[in-house]
C-alpha positions as CSV (number, residue, x, y, z in Angstrom):
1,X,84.4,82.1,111.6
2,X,82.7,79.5,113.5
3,X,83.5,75.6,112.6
4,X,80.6,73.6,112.2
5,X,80.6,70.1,113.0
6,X,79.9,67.6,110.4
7,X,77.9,65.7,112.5
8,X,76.1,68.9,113.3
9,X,72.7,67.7,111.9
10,X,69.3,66.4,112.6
11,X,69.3,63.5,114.9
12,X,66.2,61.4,116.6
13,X,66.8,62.1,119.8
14,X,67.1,65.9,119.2
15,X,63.9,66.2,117.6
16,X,62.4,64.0,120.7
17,X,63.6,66.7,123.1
18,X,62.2,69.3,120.7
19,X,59.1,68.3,120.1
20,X,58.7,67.8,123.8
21,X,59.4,71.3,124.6
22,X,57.5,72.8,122.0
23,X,54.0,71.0,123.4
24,X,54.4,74.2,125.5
25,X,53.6,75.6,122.2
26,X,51.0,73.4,122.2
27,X,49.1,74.6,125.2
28,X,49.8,78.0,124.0
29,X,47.5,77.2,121.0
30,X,44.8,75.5,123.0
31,X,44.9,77.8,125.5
32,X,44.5,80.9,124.2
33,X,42.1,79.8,121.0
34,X,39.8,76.8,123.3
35,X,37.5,80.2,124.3
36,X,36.5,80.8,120.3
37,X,33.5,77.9,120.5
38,X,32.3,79.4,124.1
39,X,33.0,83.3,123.7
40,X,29.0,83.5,122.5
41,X,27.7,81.3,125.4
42,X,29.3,83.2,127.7
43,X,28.5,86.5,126.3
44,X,24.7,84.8,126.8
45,X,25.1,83.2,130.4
46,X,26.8,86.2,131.6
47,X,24.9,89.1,129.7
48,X,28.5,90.8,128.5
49,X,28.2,93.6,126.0
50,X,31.0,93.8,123.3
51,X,33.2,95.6,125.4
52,X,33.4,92.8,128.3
53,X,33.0,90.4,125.7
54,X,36.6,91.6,124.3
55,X,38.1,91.7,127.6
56,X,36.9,87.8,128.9
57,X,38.3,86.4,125.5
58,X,41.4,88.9,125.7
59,X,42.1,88.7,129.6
60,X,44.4,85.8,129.3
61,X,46.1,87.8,127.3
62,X,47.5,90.0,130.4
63,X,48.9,86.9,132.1
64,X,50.8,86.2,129.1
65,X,52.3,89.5,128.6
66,X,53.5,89.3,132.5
67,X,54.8,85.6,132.3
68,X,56.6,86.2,129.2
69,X,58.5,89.2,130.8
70,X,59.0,87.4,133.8
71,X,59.8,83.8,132.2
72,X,63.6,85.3,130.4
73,X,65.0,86.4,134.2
74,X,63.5,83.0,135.9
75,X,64.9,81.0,133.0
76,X,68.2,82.5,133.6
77,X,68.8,81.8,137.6
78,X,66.8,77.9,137.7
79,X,66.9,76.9,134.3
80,X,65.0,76.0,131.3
81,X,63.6,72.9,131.9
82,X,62.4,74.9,135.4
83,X,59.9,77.2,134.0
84,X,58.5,74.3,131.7
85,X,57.6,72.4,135.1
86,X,55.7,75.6,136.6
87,X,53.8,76.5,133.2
88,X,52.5,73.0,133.0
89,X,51.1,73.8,136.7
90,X,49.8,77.3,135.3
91,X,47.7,75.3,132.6
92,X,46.4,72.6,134.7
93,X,45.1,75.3,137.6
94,X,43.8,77.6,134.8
95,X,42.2,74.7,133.1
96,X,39.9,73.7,136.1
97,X,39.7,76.4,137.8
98,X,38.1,78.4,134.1
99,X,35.8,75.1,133.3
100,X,34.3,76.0,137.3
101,X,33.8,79.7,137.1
102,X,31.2,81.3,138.8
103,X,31.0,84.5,136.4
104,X,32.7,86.3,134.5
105,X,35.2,88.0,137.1
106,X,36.5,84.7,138.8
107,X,36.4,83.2,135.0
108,X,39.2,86.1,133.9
109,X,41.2,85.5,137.3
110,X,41.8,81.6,136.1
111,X,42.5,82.8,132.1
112,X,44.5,85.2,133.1
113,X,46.6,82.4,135.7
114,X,46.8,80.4,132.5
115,X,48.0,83.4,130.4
116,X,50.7,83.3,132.4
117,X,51.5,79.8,131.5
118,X,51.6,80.6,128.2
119,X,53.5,83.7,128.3
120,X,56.3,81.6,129.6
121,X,55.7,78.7,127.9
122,X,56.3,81.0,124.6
123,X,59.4,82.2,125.4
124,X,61.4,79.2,127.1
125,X,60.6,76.6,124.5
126,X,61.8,78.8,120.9
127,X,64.9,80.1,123.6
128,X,65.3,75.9,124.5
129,X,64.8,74.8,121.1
130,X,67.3,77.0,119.6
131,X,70.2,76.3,122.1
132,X,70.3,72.3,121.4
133,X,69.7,72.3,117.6
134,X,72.5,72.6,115.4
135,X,72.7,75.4,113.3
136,X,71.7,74.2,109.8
137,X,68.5,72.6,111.1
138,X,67.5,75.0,113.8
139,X,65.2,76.8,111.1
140,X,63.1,73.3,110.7
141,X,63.1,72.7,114.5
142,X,62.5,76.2,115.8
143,X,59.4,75.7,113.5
144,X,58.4,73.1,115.6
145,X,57.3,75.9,118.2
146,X,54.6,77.2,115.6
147,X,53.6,73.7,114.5
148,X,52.5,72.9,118.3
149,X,51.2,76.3,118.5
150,X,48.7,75.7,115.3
151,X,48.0,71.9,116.6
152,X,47.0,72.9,120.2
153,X,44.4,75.4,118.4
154,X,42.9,72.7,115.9
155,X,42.6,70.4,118.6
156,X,40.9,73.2,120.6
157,X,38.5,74.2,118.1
158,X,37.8,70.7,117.3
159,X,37.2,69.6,120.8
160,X,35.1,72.7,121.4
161,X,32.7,71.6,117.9
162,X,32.8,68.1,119.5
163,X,31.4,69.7,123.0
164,X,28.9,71.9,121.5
165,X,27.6,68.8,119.0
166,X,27.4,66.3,121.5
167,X,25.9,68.8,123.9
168,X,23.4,70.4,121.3
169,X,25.0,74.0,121.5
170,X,27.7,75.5,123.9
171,X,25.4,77.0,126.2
172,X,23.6,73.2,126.9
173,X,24.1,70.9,130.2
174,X,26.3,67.9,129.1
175,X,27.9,65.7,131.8
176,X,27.3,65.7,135.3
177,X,25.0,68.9,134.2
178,X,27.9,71.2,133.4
179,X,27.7,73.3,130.5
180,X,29.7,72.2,127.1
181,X,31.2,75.5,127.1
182,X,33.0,74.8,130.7
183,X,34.1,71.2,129.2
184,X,36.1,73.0,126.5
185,X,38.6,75.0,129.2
186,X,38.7,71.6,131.2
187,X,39.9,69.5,128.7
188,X,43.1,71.4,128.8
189,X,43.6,69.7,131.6
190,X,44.6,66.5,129.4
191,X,47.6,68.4,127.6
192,X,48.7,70.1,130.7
193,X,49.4,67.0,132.4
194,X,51.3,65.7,129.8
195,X,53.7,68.4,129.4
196,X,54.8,68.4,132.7
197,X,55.1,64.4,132.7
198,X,57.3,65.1,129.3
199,X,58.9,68.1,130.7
200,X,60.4,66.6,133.6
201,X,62.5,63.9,131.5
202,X,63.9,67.2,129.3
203,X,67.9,67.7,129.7
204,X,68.8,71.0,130.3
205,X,69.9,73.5,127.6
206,X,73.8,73.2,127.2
207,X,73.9,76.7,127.2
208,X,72.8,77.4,130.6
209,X,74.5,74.3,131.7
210,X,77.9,76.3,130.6
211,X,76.8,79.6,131.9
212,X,76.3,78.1,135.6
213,X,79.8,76.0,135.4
214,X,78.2,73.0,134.8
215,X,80.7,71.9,132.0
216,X,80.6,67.9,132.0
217,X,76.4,68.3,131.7
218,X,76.4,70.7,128.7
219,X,79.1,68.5,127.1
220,X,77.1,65.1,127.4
221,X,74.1,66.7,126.1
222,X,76.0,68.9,122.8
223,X,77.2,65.0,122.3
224,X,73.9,63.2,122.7
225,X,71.5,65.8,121.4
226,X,73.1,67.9,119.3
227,X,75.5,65.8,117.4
228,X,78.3,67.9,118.5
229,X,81.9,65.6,118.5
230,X,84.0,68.8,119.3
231,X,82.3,69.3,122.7
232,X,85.1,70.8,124.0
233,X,86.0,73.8,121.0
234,X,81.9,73.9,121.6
235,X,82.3,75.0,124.6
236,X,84.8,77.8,124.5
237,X,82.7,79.3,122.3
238,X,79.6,79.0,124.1
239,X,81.6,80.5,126.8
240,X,83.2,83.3,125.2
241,X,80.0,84.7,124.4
242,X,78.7,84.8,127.7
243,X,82.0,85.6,129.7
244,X,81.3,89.3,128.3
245,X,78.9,89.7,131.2
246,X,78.6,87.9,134.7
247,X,75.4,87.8,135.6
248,X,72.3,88.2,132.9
249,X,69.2,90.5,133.6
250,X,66.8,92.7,131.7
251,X,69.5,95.8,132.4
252,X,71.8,93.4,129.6
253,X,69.3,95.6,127.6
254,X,69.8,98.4,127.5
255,X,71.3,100.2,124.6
256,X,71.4,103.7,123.0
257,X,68.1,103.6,120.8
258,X,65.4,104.6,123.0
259,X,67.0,103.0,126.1
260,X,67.3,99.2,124.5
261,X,69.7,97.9,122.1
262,X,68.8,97.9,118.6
263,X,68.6,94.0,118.5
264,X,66.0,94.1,120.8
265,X,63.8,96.9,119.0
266,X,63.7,94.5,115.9
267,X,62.5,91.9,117.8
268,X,59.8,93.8,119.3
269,X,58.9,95.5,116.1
270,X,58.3,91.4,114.6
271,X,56.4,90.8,117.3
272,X,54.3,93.7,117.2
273,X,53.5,93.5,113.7
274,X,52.6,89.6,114.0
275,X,49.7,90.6,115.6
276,X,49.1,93.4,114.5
277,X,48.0,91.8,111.0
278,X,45.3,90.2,113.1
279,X,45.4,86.7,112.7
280,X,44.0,86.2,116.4
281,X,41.0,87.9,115.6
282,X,40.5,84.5,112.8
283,X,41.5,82.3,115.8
284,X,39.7,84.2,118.5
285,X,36.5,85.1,117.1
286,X,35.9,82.8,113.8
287,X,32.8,81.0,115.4
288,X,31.1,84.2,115.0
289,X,32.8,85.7,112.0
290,X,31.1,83.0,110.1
291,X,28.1,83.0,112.2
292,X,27.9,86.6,110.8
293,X,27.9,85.4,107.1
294,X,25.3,82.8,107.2
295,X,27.0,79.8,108.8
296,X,25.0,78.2,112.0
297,X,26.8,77.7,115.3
298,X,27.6,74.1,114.5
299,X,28.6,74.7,110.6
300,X,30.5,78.1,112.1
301,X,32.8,75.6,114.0
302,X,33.2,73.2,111.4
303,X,34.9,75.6,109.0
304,X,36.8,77.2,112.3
305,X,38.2,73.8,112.3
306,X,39.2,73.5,108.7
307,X,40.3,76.8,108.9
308,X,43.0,75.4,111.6
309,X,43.4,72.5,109.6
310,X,44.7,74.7,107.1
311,X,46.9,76.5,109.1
312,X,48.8,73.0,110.2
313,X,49.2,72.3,106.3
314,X,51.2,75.5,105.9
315,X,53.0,75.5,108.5
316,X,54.4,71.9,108.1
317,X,55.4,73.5,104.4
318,X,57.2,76.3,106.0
319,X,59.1,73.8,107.9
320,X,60.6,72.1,104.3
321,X,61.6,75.8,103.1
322,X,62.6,77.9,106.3
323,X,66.4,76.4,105.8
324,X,66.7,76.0,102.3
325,X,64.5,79.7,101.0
326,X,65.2,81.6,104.6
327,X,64.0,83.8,107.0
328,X,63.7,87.4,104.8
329,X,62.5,86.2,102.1
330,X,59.4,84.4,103.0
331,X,58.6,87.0,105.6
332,X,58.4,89.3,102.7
333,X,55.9,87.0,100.5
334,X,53.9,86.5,103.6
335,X,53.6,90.4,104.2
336,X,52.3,91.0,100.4
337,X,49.9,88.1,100.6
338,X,48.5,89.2,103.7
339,X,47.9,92.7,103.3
340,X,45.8,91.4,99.8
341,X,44.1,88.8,101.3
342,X,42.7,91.9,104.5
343,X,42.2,94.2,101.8
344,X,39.6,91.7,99.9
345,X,38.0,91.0,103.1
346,X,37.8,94.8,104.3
347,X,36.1,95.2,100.6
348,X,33.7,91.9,101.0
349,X,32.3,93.5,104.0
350,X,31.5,96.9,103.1
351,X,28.8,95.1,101.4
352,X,27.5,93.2,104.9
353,X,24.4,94.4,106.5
354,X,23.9,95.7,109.5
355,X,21.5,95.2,112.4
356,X,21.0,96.6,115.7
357,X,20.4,94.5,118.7
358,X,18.3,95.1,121.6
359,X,21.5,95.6,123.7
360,X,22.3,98.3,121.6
361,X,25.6,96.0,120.0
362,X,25.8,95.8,116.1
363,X,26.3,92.9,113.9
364,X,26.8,92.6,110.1
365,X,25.3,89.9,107.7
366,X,27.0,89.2,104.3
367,X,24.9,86.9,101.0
368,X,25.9,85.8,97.9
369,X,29.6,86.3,96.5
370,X,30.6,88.6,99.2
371,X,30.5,85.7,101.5
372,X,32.1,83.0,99.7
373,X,35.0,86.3,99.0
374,X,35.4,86.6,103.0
375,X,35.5,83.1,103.4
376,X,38.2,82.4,101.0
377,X,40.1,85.8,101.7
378,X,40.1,84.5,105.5
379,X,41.5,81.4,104.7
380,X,44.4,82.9,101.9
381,X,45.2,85.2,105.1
382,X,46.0,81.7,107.2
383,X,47.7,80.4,104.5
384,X,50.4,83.1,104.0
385,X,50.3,83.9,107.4
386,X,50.8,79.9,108.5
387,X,53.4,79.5,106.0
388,X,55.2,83.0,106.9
389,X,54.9,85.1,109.8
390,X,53.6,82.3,112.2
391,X,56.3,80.5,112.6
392,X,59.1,82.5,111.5
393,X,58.9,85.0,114.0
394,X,59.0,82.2,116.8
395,X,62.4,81.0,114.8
396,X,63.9,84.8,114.5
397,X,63.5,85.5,118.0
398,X,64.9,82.2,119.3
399,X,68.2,82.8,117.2
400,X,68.4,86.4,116.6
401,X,69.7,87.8,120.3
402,X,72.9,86.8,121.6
403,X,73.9,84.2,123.7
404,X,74.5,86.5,126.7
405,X,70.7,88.2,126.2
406,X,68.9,85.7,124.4
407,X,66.2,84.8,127.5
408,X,66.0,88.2,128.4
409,X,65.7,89.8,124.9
410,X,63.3,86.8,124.0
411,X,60.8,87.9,127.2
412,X,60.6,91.5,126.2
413,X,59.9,90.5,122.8
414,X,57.5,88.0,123.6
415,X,55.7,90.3,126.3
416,X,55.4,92.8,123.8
417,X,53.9,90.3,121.4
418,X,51.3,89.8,123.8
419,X,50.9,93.3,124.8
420,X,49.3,93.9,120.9
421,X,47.9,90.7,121.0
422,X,45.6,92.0,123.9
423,X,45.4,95.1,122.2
424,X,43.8,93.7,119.0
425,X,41.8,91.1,120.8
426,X,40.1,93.2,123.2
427,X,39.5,96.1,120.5
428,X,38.1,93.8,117.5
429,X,34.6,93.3,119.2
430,X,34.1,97.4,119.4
431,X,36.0,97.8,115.8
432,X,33.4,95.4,114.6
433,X,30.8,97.5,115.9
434,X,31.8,100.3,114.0
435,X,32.3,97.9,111.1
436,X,34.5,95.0,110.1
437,X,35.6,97.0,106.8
438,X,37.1,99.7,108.9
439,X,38.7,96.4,111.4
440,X,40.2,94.7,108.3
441,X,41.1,97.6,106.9
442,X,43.6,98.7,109.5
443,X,44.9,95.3,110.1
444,X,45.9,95.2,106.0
445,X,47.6,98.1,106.8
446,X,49.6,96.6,109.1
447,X,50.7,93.4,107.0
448,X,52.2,96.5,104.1
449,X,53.9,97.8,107.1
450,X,55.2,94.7,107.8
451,X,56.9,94.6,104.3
452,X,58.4,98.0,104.5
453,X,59.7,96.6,108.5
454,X,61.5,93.2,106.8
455,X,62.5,95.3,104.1
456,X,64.4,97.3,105.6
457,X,65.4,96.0,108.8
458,X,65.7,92.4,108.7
459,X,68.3,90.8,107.9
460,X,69.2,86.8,107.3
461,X,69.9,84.5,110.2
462,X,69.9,80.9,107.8
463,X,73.0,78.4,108.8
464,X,74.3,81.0,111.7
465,X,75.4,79.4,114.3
466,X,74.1,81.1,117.8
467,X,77.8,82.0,119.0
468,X,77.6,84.4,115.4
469,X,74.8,86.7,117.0
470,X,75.8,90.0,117.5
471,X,73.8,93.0,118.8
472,X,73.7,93.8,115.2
473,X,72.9,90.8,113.3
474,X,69.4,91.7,112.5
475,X,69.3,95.6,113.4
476,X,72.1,96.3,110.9
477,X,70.3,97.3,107.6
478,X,71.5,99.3,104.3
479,X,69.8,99.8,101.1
480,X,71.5,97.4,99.7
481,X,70.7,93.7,100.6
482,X,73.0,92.6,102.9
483,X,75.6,89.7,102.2
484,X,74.4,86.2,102.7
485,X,75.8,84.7,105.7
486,X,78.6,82.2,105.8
């Protein structure tokens, strides 16, 4: 059994260095949710049908898969603090180069270019975060990840109502005659800056300081960071977990259930079913979900914004209770809440109606009750989802893996998250076609899924210190609730 230091606990300059790794979370956010207010005035300028539509917002989305698998093995041979640096660059190049696009095919090149920024930036800063917090607050600070994650996509969607205000619509010249629409990718250009600037005064994780030798580094910062008096017993045990194997790559893997260990399964399986639920879909394309219930392009990005407002609120609650309720059983409320809030709005809309456009694509219209249903279902969906899956998945998969396969197991997690979140983001606008019932529907389906996953297979990871993890921590599951852990 591990000894935890008394001094083991939440310090100032612990959270400085976490909240300056998790603004990678932060761009993550903007990124990936800034194209929501200019997805309809591109769909315009460029004359994209829904199927083009789903691939401009969702092409980012292939970058991120492809720097999250990449990021783990990078992270592993320069560093942590490394592949912060070279995201930041990703951002800033994606940023200008998206708000100058041509059309739509140079436009996908730069998303994609900042996909892979984020990609990485998702799986170094919940890896980083994890290896200097001490055990019984790591919980609160992993969560830190998800709370820059849900603040870089309110100040996304508010800067994009700003644009398209000030501008008199997304698709109108505003300065020096460039359209709002292209102001909304440049401002990321702001954020990206600044990560790199805070980046580059990050120490490195004492973890890989140990792994590469580099024992008088990871000792100053377990002392300075982490609160860690015992720097030397700290040690040892940071190094007997990764003296098992020499040299880390993605072959650590590998494992007798379908050719990866069963640690790493869980983690893709939690990925998976976070978006699988569909809450990108609300982050992605809420400008026109409540265009579609009566809401006008301005009022439409007002309530995206409170809708994001929201989903701060909830997640800075699920930052008081991840450490004193735990990982399982909140992952189980948020599954139940979920799959009732999709089922009400699969129901709201069967009621919407549909019209036909000239280009042949479909849109539906809801009145009266149904509407107000959709819009509060949408928002209970943020809420449990906020307070829930959002940012406890972030905090399982920067504890769950073991020391000697954390980066690695972390990227294949994180590139399959990305995987189905380009899945579900490029399939929405041709599911909505066919009906937003049948689009809700399925993505309920998944959130009681989701329950019988956690159920089952999940186990509890509260006060565990990282040197604990085993390769079957999480994977190992009975019918019987499994003991809580020391």
């Amino acid at each position: 059994m591990v000894t935890k230091d008394p001094t083991s606990r939440l310090n100032a300059r612990v959270i400085g260095i976490c909240i300056a790794a998790a603004l990678g979370g932060f761009l993550f956010g903007f990124d990936t949710s800034v194209i929501n207010g200019a997805v309809d005035a591109l769909s315009e300028q460029f004359s994209l049908g829904a199927g083009l539509t789903g691939f401009a917002v969702s092409s980012a989305l292939i970058g991120c898969a492809v720097g999250a698998w990449f990021a783990g093995p990078v992270a592993n041979r320069l560093g942590r603090v490394p592949v912060m640096l070279l995201a930041s660059v990703l951002f800033l190049v994606s940023a200008i180069g998206s708000g100058l696009a041509f059309g739509v095919g140079d436009l996908i090149v730069w998303r994609v270019i900042g996909g892979l920024g984020v990609g990485a930036a998702s799986v170094i800063a919940p890896a980083y975060i994890a290896e200097v917090s001490p055990a019984g607050v790591r919980g609160r600070l992993g969560s830190l990840q998800q709370l820059a994650i849900v603040t870089g996509i309110f100040v996304a969607l508010l800067s994009d109502a700003l644009f398209a205000n000030l501008a008199g619509g997304a698709a109108e010249p505003f300065w020096w005659g460039l359209e709002a629409w292209r102001w909304m990718f440049i401002a990321e250009a702001v954020p990206a800056v600044l990560y790199g600037i805070f980046a580059f005064r990050l120490p490195e994780s004492p973890r890989f300081l140990v792994a590469r030798g580099k024992l008088d580094q990871a000792a100053q910062v377990l002392y300075d960071f982490t609160g860690v008096e015992q720097v030397n017993l700290k040690i040892q045990e940071i190094k007997s977990t990764l003296d098992s194997e020499k040299r880390e790559s993605l072959r650590d893997l590998a494992g007798s259930l379908m050719g990866l260990k069963p640690i790493v399964w869980v983690g893709i399986a939690l990925s998976v079913f976070q978006q699988f639920v569909g809450i990108n879909v609300i982050f992605y394309y809420s400008t026109t979900l409540w265009r579609s219930v009566g809401f006008e392009e301005s009022d439409a990005l007002t309530v995206s914004v409170i809708t994001s407002v929201t989903n701060i609120v909830v997640t800075i609650i699920a930052i008081l209770l991840v450490d004193r309720v735990g990982r399982r059983p909140m992952l189980l409320v948020g599954s139940l809440g979920m799959a009732v809030s999709l089922a009400l709005m699969a129901v709201a809309f069967s009621f919407a109606t549909t019209t036909t456009a000239p280009d042949g694509t479909t849109s539906a219209e809801l009145g009266g009750a149904w509407a107000t249903v959709a819009l509060v279902a949408a928002n209970a969906f943020v809420v449990f989802f906020g307070a829930t899956w959002g940012p406890l998945v972030w905090v399982l998969l920067g504890e769950m893996f073991p020391n000697r396969i954390r980066a690695g197991a972390l990227a294949v997690a994180a590139a399959a998250q990305w995987a189905a979140n380009f899945a579900v983001s490029t399939t929405f606008p041709m599911l909505a076609d066919a009906g937003l019932s049948l689009a809700y529907g399925l993505y309920a389906a998944m959130a009681a899924l989701s329950f019988i996953f956690v159920w089952w297979f999940v186990t509890e990871t509260k006060g565990r210190e990282l040197e604990e993890m085993t390769d079957s921590v999480i994977s190992r599951r009975s019918r019987t609730r499994s003991p809580s852990p020391r």
